[in-house]
C-alpha atoms as a printed R data frame, in Angstrom:
    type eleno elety resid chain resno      x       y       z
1   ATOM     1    CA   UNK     A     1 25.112 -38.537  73.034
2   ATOM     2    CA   UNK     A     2 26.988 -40.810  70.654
3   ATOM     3    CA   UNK     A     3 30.091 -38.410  71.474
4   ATOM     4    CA   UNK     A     4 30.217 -39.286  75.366
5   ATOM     5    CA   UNK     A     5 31.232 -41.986  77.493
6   ATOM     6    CA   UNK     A     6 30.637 -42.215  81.380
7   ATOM     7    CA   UNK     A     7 33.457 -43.122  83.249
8   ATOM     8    CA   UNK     A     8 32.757 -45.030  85.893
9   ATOM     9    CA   UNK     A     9 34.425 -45.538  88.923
10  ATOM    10    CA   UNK     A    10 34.167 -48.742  91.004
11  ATOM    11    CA   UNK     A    11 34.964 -50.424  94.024
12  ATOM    12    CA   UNK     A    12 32.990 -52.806  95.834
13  ATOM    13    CA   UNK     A    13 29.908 -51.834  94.630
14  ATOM    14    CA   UNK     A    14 27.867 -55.039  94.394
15  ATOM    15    CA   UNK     A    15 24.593 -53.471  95.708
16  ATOM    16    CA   UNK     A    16 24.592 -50.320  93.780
17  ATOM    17    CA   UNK     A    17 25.812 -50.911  90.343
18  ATOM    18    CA   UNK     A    18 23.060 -52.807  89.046
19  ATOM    19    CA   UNK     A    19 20.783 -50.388  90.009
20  ATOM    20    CA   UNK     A    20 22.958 -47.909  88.611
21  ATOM    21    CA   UNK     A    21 23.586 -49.758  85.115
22  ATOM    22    CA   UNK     A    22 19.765 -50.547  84.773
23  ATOM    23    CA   UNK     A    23 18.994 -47.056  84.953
24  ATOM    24    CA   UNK     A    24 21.221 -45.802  82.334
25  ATOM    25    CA   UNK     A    25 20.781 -48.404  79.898
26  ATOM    26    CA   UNK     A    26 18.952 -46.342  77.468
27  ATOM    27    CA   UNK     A    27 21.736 -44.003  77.333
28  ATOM    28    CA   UNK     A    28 23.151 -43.460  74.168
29  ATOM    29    CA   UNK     A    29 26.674 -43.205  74.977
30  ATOM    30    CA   UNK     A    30 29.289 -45.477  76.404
31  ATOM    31    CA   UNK     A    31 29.733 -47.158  79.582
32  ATOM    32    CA   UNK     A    32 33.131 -47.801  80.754
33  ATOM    33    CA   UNK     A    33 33.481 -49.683  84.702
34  ATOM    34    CA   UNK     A    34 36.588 -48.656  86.035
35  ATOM    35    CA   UNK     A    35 37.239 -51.250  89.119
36  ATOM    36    CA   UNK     A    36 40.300 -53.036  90.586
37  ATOM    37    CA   UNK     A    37 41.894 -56.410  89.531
38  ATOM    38    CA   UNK     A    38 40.875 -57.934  93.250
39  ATOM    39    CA   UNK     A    39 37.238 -56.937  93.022
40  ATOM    40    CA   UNK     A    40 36.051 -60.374  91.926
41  ATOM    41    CA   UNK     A    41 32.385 -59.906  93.642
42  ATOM    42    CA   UNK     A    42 31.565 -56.766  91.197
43  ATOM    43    CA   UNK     A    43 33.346 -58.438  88.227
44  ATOM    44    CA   UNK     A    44 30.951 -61.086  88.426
45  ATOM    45    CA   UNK     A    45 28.074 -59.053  88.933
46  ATOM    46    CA   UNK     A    46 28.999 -57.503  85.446
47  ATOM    47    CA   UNK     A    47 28.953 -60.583  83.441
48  ATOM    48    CA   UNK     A    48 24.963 -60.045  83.463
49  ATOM    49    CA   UNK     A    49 25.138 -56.900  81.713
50  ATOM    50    CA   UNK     A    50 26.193 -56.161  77.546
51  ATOM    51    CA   UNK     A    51 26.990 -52.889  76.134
52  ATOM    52    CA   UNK     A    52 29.329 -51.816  78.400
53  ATOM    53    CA   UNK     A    53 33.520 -51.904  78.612
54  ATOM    54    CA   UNK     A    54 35.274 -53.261  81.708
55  ATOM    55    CA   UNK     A    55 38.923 -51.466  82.871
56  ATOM    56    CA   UNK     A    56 41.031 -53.102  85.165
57  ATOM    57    CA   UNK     A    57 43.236 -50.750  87.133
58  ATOM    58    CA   UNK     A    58 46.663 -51.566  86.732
59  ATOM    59    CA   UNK     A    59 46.900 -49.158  90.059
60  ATOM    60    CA   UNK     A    60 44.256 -48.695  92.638
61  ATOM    61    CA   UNK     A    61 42.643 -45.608  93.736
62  ATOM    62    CA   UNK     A    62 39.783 -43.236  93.283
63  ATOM    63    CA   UNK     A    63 42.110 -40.996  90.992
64  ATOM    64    CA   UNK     A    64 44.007 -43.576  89.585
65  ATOM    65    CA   UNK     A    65 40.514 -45.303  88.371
66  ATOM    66    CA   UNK     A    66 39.784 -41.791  86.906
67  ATOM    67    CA   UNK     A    67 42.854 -41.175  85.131
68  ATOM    68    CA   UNK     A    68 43.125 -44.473  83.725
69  ATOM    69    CA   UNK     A    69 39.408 -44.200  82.494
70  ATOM    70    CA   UNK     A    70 40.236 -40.684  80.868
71  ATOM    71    CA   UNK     A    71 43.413 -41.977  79.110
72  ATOM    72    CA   UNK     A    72 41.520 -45.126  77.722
73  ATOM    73    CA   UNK     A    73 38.609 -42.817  76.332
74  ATOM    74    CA   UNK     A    74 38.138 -42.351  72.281
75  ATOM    75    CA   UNK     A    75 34.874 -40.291  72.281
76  ATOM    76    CA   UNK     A    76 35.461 -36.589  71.740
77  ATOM    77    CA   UNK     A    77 33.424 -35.873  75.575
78  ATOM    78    CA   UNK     A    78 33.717 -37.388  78.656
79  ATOM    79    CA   UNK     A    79 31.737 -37.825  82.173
80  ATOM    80    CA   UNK     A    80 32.901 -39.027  85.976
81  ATOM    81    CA   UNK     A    81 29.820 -40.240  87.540
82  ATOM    82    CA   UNK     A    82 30.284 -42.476  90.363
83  ATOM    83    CA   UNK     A    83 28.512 -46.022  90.685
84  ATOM    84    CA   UNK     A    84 26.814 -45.500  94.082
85  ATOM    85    CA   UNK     A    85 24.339 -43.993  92.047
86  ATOM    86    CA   UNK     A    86 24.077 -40.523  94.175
87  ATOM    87    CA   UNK     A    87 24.972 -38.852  90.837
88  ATOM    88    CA   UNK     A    88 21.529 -37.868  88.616
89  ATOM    89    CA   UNK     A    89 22.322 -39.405  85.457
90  ATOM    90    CA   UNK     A    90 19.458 -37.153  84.239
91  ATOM    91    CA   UNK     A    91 21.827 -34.017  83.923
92  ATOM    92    CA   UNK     A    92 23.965 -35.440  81.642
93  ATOM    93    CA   UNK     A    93 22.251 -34.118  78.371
94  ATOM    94    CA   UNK     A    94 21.877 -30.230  80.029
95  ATOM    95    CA   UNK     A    95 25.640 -30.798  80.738
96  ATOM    96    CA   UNK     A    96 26.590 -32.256  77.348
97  ATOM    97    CA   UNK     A    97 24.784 -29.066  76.225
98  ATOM    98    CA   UNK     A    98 27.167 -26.851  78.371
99  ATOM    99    CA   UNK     A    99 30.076 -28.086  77.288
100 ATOM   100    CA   UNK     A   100 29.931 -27.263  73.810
101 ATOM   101    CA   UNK     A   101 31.338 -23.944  74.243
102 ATOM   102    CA   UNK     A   102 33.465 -24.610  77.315
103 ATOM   103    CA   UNK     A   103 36.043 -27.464  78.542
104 ATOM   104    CA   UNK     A   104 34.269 -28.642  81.638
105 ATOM   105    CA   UNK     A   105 31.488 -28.694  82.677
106 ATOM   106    CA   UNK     A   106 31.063 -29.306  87.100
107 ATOM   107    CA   UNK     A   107 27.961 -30.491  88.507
108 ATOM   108    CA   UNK     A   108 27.336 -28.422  91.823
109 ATOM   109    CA   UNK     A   109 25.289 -29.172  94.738
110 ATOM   110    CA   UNK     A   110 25.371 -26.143  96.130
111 ATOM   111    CA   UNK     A   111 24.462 -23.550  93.691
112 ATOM   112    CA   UNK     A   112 20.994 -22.637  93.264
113 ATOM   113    CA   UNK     A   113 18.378 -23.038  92.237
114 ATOM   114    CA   UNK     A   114 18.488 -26.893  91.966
115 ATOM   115    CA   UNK     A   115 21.179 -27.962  94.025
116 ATOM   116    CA   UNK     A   116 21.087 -29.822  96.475
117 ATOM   117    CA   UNK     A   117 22.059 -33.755  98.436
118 ATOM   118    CA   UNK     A   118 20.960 -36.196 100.226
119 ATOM   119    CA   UNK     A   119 23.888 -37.763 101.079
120 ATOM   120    CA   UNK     A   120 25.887 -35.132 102.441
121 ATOM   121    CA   UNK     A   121 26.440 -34.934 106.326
122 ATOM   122    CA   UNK     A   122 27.556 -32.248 108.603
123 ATOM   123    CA   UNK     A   123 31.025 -32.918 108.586
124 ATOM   124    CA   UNK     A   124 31.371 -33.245 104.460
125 ATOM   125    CA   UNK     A   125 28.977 -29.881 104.267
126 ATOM   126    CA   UNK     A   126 31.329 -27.880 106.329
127 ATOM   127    CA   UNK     A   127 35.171 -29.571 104.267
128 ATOM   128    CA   UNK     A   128 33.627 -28.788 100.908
129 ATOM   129    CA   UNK     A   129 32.681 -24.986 102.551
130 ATOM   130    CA   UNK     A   130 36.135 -25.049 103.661
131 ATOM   131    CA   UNK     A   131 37.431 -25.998 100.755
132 ATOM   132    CA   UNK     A   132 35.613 -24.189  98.348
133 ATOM   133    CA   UNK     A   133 36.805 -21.481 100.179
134 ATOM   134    CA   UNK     A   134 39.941 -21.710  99.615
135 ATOM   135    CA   UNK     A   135 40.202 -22.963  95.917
136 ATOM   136    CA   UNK     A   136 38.171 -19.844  94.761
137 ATOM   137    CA   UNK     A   137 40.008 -17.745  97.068
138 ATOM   138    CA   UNK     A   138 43.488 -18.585  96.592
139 ATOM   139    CA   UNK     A   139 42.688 -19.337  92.884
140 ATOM   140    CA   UNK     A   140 40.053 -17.684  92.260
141 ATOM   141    CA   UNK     A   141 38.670 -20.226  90.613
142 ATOM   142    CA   UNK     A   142 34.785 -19.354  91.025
143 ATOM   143    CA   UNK     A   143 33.127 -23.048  91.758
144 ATOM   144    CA   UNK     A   144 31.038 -23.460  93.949
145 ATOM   145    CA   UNK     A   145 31.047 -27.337  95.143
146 ATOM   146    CA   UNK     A   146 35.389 -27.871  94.482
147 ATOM   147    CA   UNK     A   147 34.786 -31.970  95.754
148 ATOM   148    CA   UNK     A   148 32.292 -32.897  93.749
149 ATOM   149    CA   UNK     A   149 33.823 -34.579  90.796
150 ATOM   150    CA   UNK     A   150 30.386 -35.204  88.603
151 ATOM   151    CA   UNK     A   151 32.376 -33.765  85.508
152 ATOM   152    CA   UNK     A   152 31.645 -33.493  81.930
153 ATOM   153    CA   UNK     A   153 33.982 -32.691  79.499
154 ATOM   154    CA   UNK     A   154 36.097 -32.532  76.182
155 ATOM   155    CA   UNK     A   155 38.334 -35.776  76.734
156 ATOM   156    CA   UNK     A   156 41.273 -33.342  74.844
157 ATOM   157    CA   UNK     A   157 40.662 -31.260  78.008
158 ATOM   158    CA   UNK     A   158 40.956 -33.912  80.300
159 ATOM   159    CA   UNK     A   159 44.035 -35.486  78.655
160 ATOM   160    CA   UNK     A   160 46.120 -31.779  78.864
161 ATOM   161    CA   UNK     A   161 44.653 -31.823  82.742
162 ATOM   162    CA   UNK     A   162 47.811 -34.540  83.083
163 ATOM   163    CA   UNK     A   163 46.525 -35.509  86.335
164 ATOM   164    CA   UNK     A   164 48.702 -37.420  88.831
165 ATOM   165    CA   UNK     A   165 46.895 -38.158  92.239
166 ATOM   166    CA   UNK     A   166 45.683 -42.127  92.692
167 ATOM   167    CA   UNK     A   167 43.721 -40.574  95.813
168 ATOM   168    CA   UNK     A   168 40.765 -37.806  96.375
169 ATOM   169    CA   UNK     A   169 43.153 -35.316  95.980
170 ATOM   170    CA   UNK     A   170 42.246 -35.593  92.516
171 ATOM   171    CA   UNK     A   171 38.863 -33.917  93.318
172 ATOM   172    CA   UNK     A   172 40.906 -30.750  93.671
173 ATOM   173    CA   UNK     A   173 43.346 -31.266  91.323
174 ATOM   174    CA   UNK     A   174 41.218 -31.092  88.507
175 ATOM   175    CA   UNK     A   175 39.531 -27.505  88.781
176 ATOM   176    CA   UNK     A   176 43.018 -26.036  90.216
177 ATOM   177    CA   UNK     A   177 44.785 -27.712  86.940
178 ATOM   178    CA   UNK     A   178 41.598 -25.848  84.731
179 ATOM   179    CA   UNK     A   179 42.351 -22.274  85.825
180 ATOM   180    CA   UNK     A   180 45.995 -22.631  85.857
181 ATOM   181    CA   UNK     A   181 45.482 -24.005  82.398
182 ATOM   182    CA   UNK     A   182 43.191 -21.515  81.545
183 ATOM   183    CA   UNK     A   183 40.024 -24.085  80.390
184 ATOM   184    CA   UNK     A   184 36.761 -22.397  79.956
185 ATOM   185    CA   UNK     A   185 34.724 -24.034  82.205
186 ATOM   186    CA   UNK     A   186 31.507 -23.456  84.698
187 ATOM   187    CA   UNK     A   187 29.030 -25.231  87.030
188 ATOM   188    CA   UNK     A   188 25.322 -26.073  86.809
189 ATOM   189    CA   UNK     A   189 23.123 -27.272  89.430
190 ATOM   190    CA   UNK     A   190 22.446 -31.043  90.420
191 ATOM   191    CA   UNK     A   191 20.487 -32.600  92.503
192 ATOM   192    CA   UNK     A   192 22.855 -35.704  94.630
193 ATOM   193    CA   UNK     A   193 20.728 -38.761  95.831
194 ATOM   194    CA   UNK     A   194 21.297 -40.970  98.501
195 ATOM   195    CA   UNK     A   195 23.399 -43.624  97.745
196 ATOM   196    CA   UNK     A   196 21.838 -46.611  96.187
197 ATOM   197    CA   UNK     A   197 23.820 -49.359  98.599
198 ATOM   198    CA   UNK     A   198 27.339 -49.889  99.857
199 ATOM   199    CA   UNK     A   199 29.242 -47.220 101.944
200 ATOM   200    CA   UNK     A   200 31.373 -44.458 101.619
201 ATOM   201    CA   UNK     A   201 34.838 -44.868 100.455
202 ATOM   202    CA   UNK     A   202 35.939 -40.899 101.832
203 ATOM   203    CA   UNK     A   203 37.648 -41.140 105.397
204 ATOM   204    CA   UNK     A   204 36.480 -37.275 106.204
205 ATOM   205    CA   UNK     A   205 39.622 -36.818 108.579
206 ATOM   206    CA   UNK     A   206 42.775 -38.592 106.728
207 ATOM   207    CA   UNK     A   207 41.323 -37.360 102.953
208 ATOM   208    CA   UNK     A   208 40.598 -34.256 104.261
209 ATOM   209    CA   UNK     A   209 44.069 -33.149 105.421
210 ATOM   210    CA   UNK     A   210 45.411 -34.676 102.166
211 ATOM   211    CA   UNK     A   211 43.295 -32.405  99.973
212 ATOM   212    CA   UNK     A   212 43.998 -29.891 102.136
213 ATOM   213    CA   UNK     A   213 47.904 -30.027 101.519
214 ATOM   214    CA   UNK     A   214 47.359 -30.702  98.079
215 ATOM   215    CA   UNK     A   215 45.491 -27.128  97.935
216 ATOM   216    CA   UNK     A   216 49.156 -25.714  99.536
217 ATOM   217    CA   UNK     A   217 51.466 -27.221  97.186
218 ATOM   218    CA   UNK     A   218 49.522 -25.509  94.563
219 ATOM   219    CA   UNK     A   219 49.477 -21.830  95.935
220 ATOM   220    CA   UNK     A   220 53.334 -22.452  97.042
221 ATOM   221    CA   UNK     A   221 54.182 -23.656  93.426
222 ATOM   222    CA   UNK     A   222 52.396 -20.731  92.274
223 ATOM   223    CA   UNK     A   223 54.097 -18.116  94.518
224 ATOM   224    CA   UNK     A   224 57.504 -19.552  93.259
């Protein structure tokens, strides 16, 4: 997989991203750590490891560490995977695989057989239904897990994506932007682990409603 590099995003993971970085690596593709300038604690928890690039955001963000990961990429594929470790790096070569034909490639936990998590609770089960909902029905996009943003892809098909949000409206930005686009793209089934350490960076409530209205501005744009 000399043709892919992970992007990963950071932020104050000093628990979990040596773990993470240990396990993959015998990967043979690259490793790029997407983190902010002011986290000094996982910066220096990086100076142990070789064979992987560093990005400092010039913004901060969950989506802005994504976008500036995606526009610093040079391999012909590319793959979010987060560095809590709750994504299964072991999909990675079915989805490289998937994508040769297609655009994207989206990791679901919810389609079966295979899917599945360990870290989801009741509250982030029923959003993504919600959700889901609503992006294949207003869009008819036909995913079934729209938040999950364990994506592999063609980095030219990220790049035309043009994606804007610095927040997790990004997670729904980026299939919306595919169909309206018209990407070939599909989901597979993965398995999400419990996180290896640290805590969630979602707030269910205050990201929630901003996904939600980013959904809206996309079916009014489209009804204009």
């Amino acid at each position: 997989m000399q043709d892919l590099t992970l992007i990963i995003p950071t932020k104050r993971e000093v628990e979990s991203l040596p773990i993470f970085l240990k396990e993959i690596e015998n990967y043979n593709c690259k490793k790029l750590i997407v983190l902010e300038k002011e986290d000094i604690e996982t910066k220096k928890i990086l100076e142990k490891f070789n064979d992987i690039n560093i990005l400092e955001q010039k913004s901060n963000g969950y989506g802005n560490a994504l976008i500036e990961g995606i526009n610093n990429v040079e391999t012909d594929f590319c793959c979010i995977i987060n560095a809590d470790g709750s994504m299964d790096p072991k999909y990675l070569e079915e989805m490289r695989k998937l994508c040769e034909n297609k655009d994207l490639i989206f990791a679901s936990r919810y389609q079966k057989p295979g899917g599945g998590s360990d870290d989801d609770d009741f509250v982030t089960i029923i959003g993504n239904a919600v959700f889901t909902f609503l992006g294949n029905f207003l869009f008819k996009l036909k995913i079934s897990d729209i938040l999950y943003t364990y994506i592999l892809g063609r980095t030219s098909s990220f790049k035309k994506l043009d994606l804007k949000n610095h927040d997790f409206r990004i997670c729904v930005e980026i299939p919306i932007k595919a169909k309206i686009l018209n990407m070939e793209y599909s989901c597979t089934p993965s398995y999400e682990r419990e996180r290896m350490g640290g805590k969630k960076k979602v707030n269910a409530i205050k990201d929630g409603l901003l996904i939600l209205s980013e959904i809206v501005k996309y079916f009014l744009k489209g009804k204009k």
